[in-house]
C-alpha positions as CSV (number, residue, x, y, z in Angstrom):
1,X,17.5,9.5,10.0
2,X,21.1,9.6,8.6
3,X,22.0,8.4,5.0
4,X,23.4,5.6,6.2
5,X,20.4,4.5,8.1
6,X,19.0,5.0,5.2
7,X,20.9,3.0,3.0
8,X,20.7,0.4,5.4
9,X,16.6,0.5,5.5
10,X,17.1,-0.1,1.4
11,X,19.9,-2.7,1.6
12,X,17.3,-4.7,4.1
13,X,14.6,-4.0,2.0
14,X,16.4,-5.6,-1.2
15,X,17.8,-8.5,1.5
16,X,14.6,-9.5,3.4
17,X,12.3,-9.7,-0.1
18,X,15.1,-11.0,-2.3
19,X,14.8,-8.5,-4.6
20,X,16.3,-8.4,-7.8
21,X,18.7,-6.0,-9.6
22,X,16.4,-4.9,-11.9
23,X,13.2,-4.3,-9.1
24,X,15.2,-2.3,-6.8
25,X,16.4,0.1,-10.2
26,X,12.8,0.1,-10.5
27,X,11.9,1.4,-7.0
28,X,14.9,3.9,-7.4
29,X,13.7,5.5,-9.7
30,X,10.1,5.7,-8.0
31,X,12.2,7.2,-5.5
32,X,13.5,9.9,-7.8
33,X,10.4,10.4,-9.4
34,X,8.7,10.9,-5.7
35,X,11.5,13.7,-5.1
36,X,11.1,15.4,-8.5
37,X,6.9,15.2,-8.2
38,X,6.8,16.3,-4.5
39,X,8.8,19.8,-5.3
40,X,5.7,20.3,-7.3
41,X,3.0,19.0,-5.6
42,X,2.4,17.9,-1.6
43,X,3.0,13.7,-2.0
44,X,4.8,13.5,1.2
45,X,6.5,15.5,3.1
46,X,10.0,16.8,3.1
47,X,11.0,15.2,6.5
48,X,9.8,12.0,5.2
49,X,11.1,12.5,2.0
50,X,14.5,12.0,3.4
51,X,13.3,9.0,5.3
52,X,11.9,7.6,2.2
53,X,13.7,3.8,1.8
54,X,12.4,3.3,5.7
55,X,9.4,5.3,6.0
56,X,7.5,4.7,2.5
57,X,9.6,1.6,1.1
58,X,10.5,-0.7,3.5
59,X,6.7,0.4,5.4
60,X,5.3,-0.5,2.4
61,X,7.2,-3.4,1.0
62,X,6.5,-5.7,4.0
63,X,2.6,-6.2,3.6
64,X,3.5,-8.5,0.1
65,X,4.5,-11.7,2.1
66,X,0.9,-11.6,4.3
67,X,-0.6,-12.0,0.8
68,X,0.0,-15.3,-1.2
69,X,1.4,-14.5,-4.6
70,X,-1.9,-15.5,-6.6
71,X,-3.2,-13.5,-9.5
72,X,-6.1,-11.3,-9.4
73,X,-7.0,-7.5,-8.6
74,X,-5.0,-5.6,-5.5
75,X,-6.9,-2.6,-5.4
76,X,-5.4,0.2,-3.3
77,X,-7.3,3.0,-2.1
78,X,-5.9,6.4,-1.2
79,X,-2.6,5.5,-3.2
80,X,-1.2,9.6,-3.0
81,X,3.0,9.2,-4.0
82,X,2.6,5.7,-4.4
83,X,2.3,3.7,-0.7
84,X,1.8,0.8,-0.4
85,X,0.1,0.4,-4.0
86,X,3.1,1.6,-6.8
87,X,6.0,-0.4,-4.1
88,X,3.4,-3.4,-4.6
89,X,3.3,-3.2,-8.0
90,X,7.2,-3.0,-8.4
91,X,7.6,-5.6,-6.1
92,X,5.0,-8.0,-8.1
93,X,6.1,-7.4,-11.5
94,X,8.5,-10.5,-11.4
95,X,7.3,-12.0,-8.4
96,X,3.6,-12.6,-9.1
97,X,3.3,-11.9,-12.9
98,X,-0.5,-12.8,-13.0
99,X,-1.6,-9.6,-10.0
100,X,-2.5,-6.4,-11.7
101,X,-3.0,-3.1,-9.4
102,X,-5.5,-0.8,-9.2
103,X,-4.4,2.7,-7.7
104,X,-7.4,4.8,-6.7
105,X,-6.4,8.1,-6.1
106,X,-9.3,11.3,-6.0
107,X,-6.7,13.9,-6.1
108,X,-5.9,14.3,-9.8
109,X,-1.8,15.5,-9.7
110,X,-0.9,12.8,-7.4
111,X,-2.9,10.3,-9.9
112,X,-1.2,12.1,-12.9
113,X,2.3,11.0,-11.0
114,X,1.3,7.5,-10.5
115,X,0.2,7.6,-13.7
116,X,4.0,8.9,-14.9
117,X,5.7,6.2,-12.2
118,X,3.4,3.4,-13.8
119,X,3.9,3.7,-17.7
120,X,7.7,4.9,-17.0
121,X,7.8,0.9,-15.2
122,X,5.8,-0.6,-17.5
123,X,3.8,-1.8,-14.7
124,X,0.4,-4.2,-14.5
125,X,-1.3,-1.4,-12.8
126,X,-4.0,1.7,-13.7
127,X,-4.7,4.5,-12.4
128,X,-8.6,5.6,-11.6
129,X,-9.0,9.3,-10.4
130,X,-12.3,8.5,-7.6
131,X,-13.1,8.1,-4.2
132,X,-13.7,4.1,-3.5
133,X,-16.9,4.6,-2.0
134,X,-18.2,6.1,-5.7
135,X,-16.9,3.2,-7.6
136,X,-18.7,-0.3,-8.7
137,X,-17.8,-2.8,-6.6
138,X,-14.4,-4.0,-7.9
139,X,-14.2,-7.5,-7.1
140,X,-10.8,-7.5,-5.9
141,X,-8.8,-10.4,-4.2
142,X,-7.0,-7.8,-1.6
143,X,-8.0,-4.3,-0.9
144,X,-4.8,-2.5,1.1
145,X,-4.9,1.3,2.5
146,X,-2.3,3.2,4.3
147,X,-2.9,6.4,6.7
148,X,-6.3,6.6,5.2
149,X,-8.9,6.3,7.6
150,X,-10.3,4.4,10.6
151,X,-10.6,0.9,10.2
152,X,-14.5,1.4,10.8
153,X,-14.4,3.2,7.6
154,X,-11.9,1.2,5.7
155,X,-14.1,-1.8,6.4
156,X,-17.1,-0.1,4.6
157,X,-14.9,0.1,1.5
158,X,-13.3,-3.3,2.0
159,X,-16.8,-5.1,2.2
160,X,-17.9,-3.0,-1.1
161,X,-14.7,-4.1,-2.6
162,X,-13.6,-7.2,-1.9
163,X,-14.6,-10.5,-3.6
164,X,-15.7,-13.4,-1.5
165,X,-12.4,-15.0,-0.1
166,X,-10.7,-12.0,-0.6
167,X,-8.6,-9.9,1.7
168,X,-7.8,-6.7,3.3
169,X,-4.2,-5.4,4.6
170,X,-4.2,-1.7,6.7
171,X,-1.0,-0.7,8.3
172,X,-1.5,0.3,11.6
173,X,-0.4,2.4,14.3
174,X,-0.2,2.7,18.3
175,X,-4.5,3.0,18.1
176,X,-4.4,-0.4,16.4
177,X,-6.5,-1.9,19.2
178,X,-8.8,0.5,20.0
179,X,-10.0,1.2,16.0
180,X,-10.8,-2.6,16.5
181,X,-13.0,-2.4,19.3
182,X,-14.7,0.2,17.4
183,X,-15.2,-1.5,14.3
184,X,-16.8,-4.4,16.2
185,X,-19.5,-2.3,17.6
186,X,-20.8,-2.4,13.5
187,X,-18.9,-5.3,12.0
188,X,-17.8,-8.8,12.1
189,X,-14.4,-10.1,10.4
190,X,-11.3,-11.9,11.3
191,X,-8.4,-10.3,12.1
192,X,-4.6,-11.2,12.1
193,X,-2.2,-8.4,13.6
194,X,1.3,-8.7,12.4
195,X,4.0,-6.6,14.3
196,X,5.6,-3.5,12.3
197,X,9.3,-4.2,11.2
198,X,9.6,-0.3,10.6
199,X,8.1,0.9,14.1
200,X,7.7,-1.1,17.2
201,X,4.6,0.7,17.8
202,X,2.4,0.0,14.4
203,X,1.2,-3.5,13.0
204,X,-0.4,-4.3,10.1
205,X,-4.1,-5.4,10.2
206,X,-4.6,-8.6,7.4
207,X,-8.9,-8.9,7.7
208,X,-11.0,-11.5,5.9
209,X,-14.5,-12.4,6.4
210,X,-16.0,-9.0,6.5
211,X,-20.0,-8.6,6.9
212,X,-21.8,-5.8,8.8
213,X,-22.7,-6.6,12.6
């Protein structure tokens, strides 16, 4: 993707979340931060890297309006250079002042740059270095996850994590359908699919009333 397709993947970001001045200096300078880390350490990858605003931002900004704006725990699992949990996080600091994040993250570099990213921002978030499967249950009011693991597995975390109401948000891609019919061979839950605005091929998976089958 060109630079100006990039800039216009940022200008719609800021447009279709009316985003403020000050949030979008903030997720610049994630954006730096990401370029500076990642010549260190694997966050994402170069090609992406120049994709970022579209790829990462925009593919990660548009699972906050599936999700009311209520307080509580967001936990994010996998959170690696930051998607969808640290864009989250930007994106709530003014718009839903009572959410705090939780970034789970096992591998410890990538946790020491969310770490960096999050104090830096001054951000409601922390940073735990685990695998979600060896944590207490957390009790959270969403649970989110991006390029992960099957939704079979994601579930198992989800019902673990989640507290009763709560929900869980997975982007998607073109195997959307066919990790559900898996997941119903071993579990109930309600799903809502809600088409990609970054690929025409990928959705986003919003998934309450989770039990085993």
């Amino acid at each position: 993707m060109n630079i100006r397709a990039e800039g216009d993947a940022r200008e719609e970001l800021r447009r279709r979340f009316r985003v403020s001045r000050e949030t979008m200096a903030a997720l610049d300078r994630h954006l730096e931060l990401l370029a500076k880390w990642t010549a260190r350490i694997n966050l994402v990858s170069r090609d992406s890297l120049r994709q970022a605003w579209s790829r990462h931002f925009l593919d990660s900004a548009q699972i906050l309006p599936l999700v009311s704006r209520q307080g509580g725990l967001w936990a994010d699992i996998g959170s690696g250079g930051g998607f969808p949990g640290l864009v989250l996080a930007i994106l709530s600091h003014e718009s839903a002042p009572g959410r705090r994040f939780l970034l789970i993250e096992s591998d410890r570099r990538k946790a020491a740059f969310l770490r960096a990213v999050v104090a830096e921002l001054s951000l409601r978030a922390d940073v735990v270095v685990s695998r979600a499967e060896a944590l207490p249950p957390l009790g959270a009011s969403v649970l989110s996850a991006r390029a992960l693991a099957p939704l079979e597995v994601l579930l198992s975390h989800a019902e673990r994590h989640l507290a009763p109401g709560g929900a869980a948000v997975f982007p998607k891609g073109a195997e959307a359908g066919r990790e559900i019919e898996e997941a119903l061979e071993k579990w109930r839950f309600r799903v809502q699919k809600h088409q990609s605005v970054t690929r025409r091929d990928a959705v986003i998976l919003k998934i309450t009333e989770i039990e085993r089958a």
